[in-house]
C-alpha positions in Angstrom: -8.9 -134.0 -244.5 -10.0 -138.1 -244.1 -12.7 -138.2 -241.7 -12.6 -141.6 -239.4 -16.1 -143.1 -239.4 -15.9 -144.7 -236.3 -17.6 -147.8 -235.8 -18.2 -149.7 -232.7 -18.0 -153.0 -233.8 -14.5 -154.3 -232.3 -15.6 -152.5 -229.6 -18.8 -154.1 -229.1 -17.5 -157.8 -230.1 -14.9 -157.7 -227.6 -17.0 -156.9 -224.6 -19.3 -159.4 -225.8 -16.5 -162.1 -225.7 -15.9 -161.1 -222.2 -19.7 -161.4 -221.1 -20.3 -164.6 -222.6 -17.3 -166.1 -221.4 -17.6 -164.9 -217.9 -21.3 -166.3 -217.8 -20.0 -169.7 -219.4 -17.8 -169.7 -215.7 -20.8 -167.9 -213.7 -23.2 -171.2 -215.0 -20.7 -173.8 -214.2 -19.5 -172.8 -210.9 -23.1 -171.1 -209.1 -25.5 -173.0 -211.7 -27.5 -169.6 -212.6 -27.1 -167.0 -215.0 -27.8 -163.5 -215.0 -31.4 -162.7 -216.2 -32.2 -159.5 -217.7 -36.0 -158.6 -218.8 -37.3 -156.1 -221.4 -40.2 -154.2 -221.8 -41.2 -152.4 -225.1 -44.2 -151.1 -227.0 -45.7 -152.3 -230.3 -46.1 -148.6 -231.3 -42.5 -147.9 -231.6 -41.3 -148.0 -235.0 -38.2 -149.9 -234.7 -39.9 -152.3 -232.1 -40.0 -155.4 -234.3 -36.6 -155.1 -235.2 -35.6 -153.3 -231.7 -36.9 -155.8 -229.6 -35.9 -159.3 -231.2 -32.4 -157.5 -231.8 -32.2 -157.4 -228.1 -33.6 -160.7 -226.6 -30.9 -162.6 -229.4 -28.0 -161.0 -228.7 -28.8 -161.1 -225.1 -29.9 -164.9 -225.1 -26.4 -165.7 -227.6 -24.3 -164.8 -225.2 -25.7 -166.7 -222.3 -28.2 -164.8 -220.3 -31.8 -166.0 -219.0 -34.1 -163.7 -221.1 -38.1 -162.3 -220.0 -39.7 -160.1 -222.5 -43.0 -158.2 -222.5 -44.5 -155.7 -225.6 -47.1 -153.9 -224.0 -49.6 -152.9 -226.5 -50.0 -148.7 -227.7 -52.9 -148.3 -225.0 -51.2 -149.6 -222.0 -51.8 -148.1 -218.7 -49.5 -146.9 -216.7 -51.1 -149.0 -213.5 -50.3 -151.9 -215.8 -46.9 -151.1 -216.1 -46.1 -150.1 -212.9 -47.5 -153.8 -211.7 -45.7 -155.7 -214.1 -41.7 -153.8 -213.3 -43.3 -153.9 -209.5 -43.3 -157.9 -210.8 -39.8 -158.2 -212.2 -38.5 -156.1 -209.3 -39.8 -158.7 -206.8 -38.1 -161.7 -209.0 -34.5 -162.8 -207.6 -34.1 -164.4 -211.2 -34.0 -161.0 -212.8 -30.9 -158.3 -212.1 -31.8 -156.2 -214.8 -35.3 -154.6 -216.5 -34.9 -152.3 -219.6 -37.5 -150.3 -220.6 -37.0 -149.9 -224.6 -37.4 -146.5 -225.4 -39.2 -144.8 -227.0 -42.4 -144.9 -224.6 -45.9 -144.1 -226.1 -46.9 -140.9 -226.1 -49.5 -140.7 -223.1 -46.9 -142.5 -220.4 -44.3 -140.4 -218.7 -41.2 -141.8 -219.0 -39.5 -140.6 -216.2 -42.2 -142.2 -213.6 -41.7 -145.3 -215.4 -37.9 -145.3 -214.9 -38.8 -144.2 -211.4 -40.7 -147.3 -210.3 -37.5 -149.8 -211.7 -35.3 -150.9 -208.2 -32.1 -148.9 -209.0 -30.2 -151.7 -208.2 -31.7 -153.2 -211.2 -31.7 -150.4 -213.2 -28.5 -151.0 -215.8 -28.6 -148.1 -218.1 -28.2 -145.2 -215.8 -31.6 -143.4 -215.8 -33.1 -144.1 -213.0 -33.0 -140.7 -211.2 -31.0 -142.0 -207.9 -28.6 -143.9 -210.5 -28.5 -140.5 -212.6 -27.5 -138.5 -208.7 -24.9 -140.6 -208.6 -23.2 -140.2 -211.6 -23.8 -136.5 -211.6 -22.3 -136.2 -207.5 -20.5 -139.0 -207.4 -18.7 -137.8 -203.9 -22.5 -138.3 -202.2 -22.8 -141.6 -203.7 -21.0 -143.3 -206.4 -22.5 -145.6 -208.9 -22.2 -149.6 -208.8 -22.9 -149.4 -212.6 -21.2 -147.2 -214.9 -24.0 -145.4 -216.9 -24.1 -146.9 -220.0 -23.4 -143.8 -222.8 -20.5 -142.0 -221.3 -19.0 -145.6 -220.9 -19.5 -146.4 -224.3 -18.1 -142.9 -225.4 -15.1 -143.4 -223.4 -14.8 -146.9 -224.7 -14.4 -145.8 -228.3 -12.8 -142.8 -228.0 -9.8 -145.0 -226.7 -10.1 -147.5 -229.1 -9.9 -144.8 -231.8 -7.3 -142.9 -230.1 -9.5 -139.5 -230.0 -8.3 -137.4 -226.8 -10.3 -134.4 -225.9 -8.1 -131.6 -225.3 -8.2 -128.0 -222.9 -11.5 -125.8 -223.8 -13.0 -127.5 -226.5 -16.9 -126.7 -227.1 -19.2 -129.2 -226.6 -22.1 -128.8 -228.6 -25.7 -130.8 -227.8 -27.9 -130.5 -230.6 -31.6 -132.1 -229.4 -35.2 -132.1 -230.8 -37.7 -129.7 -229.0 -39.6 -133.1 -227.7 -36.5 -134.0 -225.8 -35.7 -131.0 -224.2 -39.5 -131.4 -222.9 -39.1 -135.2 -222.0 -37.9 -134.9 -218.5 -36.1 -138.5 -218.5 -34.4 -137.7 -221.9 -32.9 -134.0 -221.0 -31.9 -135.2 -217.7 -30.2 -138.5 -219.5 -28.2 -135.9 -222.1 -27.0 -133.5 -219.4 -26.5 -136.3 -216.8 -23.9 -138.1 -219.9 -22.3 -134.9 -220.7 -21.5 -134.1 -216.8 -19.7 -137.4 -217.1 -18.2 -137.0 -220.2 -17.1 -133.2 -221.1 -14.2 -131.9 -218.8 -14.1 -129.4 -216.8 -12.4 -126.8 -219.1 -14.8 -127.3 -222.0 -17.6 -125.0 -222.6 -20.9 -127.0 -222.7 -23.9 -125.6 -224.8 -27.3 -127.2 -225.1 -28.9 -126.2 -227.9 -32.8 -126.5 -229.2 -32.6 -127.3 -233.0 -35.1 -124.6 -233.2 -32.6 -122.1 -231.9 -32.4 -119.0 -234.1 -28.6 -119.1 -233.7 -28.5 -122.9 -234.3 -25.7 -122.6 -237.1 -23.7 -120.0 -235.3 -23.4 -122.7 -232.7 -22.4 -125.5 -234.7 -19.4 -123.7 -236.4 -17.6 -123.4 -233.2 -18.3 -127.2 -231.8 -15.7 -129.1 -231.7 -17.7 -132.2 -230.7 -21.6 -132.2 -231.6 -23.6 -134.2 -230.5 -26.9 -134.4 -232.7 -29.8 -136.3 -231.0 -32.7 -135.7 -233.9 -36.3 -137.7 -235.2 -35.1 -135.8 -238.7 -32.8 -138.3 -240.4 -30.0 -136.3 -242.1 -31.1 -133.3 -240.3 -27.7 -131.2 -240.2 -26.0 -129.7 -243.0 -22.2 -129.9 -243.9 -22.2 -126.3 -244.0 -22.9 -125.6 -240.3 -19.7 -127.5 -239.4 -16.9 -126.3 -238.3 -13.7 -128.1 -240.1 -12.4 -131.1 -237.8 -15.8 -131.6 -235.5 -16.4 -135.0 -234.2 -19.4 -135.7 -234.5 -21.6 -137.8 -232.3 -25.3 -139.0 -233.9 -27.2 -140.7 -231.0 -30.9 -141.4 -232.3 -31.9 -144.2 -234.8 -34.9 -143.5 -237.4 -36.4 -145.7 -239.0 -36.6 -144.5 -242.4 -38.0 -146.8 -244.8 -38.0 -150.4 -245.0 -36.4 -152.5 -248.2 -36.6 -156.3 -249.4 -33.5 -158.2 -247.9 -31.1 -159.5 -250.7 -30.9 -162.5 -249.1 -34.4 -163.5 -248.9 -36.7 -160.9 -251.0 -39.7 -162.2 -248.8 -37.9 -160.4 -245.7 -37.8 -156.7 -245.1 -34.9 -154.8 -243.4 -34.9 -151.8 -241.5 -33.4 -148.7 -243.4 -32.4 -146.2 -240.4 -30.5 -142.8 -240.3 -29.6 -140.6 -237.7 -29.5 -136.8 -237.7 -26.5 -136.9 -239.6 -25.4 -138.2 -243.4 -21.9 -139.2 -243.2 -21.5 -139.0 -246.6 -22.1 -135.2 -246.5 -19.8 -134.6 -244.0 -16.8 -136.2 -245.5 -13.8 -134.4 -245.5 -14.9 -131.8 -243.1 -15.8 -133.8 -240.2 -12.6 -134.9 -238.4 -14.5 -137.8 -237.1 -17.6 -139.0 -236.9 -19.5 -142.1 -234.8 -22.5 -142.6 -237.1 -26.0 -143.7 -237.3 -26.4 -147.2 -237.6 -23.1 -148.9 -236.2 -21.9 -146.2 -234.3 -22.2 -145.3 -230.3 -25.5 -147.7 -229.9 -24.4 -150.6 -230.6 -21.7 -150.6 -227.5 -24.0 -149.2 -225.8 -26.1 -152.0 -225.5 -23.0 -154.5 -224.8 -22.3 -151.8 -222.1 -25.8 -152.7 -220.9 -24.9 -156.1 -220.7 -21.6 -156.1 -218.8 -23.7 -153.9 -216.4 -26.1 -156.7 -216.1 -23.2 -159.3 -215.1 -22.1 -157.3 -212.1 -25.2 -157.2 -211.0 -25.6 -160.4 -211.0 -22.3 -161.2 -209.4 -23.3 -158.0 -206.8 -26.2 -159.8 -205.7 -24.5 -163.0 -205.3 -22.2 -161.6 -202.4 -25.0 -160.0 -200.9 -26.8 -163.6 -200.2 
């Protein structure tokens, strides 16, 4: 069996095209552009990759860019003033907080204090109602994973079928992080149908492996790069790595003065070759349309608010 390694590259270049080509029409007919703002934290590991990666791809393609790195001590009065700041700004339609948070904020009081309707990603807890009950209230902006899911899945022609099992394989720390547990069920109430048997499983779980044999899709969101073994699998699996580690960090071969990020999810593809029927892998895989997700997001808000005025 050949296992796909599904990249989201065309997927991610072709919603890019769209963005910047809709904001090239946005500029010249309202003079503006969207503005989107991020806020991340020096203490993050990836942050000085993370961060710049965001603020160039965002200002390529055409959007008006704020950025703040709060140091590892901030407070969370700081914090709460400066998105209480960004909410108040017209300029700004979206504010992305960079996750991971440091350890001593909550990140789900953070979230909380974003305006939902500048909230892109889907985490804000109204944002999350709404794509959990959507017949209360449905969302103005499609949250961001399932889309991205859905997204490649069609472009790699994957369909999921009648009473599959859905497998979600997370760290104990994100089972305890209130924003990230409700962000992993909120995406698979969006994504799993309603035929499939869903199981969330603690990677601590005493019948961890007994689990993974009979998922037909797993979904591994792990801090231990490489973490799961080819054994556990069950033949044909697709299988969805979410979290990037950074793992060690090497000269560039163009420029030997520059280091690069080496980063691994919870997954080695190689491993999994020909067992895996498919795989979207860790780096190149579900994030990075995720974040051009983020940024289509950010272009109806923009044109949202405009009809609004």
């Amino acid at each position: 069996m050949e296992t796909m390694i599904i990249k989201g590259d065309s997927v991610k270049e072709k919603i890019f095209g769209e963005v910047k080509n809709e904001i090239i029409v946005l500029q010249e007919k309202y003079h503006r552009v969207p503005g989107i703002a991020f806020i991340g934290f020096s203490c993050v590991p990836l942050a000085k990759y993370n961060i710049p990666l965001h603020v160039q791809l965002a200002e390529a393609l055409g959007f008006k860019v704020w950025k703040e790195i709060e140091p590892d001590d901030v407070t969370e009065e700081v914090i709460f003033k400066l998105i209480g700041k960004l909410n108040n700004d017209d300029y700004i339609h979206a504010i992305v907080i960079l996750q991971p948070l440091p350890a001593h904020l909550n990140p789900i009081r953070i979230i909380n204090r974003i305006d939902p309707s500048k909230e892109m990603e889907g985490f804000h807890p109204m944002n999350m109602m709404s794509t959990l009950i959507p017949d209360i209230q449905k969302t103005k902006y499609p949250m961001c994973l399932p889309a991205a899911l859905f997204e490649m899945f069609s472009e790699a022609g994957i369909k999921v079928k009648k009473d599959q099992d859905w497998v979600f394989l997370l760290d104990d720390e994100f089972f305890s992080n209130t924003l990230t547990n409700m962000i992993v069920r909120t995406a698979a109430s969006a994504v799993v149908p309603d035929d499939c048997a869903v199981t969330f499983l603690n990677k601590n779980s005493q019948n961890l492996i007994e689990h993974c044999k009979r998922a037909d899709f797993l979904v591994v969101v792990s801090k231990i790069p490489e973490y799961i073994r080819p054994e556990w699998l069950k033949p044909g699996v697709c299988i969805i790595d979410i979290y990037s580690n950074l793992v060690k960090e090497v000269p560039s071969k163009k420029d030997p003065n520059k280091f690069v990020p080496v980063i691994r999810g919870g997954v080695n593809v190689d491993s999994v070759q020909q067992i895996a029927g498919s795989i979207l892998p860790i780096p190149g895989g579900l994030m990075t349309v995720v974040m051009a997700i983020l940024f289509r997001n950010t272009v109806m808000a923009f044109k949202n608010n405009l009809t609004l005025k």
